[in-house]
C-alpha positions in Angstrom: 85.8 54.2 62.9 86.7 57.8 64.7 90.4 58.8 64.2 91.1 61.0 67.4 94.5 61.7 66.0 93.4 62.6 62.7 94.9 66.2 62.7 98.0 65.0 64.4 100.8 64.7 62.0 104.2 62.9 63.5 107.1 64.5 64.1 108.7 66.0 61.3 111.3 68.4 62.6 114.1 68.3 65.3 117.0 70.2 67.0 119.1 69.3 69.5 119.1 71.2 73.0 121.5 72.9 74.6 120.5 73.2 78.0 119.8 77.1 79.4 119.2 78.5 82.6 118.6 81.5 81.0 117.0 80.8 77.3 114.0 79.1 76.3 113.6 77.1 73.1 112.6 78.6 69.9 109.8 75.9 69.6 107.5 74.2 71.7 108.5 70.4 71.9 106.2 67.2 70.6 108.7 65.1 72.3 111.9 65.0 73.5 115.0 62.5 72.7 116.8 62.2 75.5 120.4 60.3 74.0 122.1 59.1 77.3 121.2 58.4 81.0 120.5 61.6 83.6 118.1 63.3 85.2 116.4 66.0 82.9 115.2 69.4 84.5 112.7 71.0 82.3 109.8 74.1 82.1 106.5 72.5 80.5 104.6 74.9 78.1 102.2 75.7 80.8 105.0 77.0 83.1 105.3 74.0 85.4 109.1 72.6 86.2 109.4 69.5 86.6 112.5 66.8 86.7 112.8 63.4 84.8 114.6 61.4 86.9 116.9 58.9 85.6 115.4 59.5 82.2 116.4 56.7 80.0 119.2 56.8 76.8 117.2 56.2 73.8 113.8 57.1 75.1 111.6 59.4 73.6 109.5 61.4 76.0 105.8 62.8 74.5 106.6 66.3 76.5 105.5 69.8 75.7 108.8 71.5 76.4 109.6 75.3 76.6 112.9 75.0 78.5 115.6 72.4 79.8 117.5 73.6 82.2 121.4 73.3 82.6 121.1 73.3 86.2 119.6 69.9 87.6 120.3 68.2 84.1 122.6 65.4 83.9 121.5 63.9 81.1 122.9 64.7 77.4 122.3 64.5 73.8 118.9 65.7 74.1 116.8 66.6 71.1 113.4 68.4 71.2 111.4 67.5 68.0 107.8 69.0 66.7 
């Protein structure tokens, strides 16, 4: 059987974000944590902004993530992992 996701490892490395209307991340996100309730404003890698609302606490989001923005995020303890 064909493994599609053969030379996809899982996440093995994480920060949290502190949301910038100014600064993009350091890495590219796999996914991103989001810990509590909000809306989450954020810059996909291929430049498109868009805005989670009423993201979920405790839901993990398969997002490839270059920025979150302070402005139009309500949401918090965010973590982008790779």
């Amino acid at each position: 059987m064909a493994d599609d996701f053969e030379t996809h490892a899982p996440v093995s490395a994480g920060a949290p974000i502190t949301p910038s209307d100014s600064v993009e991340l350091s890495h590219f996100t796999r996914v991103l944590y989001v810990g509590s309730d909000g809306d989450v404003r954020v810059k996909l890698i291929s430049g498109d902004e868009v805005t989670l609302l009423s993201a979920q606490g405790g839901a993990m989001y398969p997002l490839r993530v270059r920025q979150v923005f302070a402005t139009g995020t309500t949401a918090s303890n965010i973590v982008g992992m790779r």
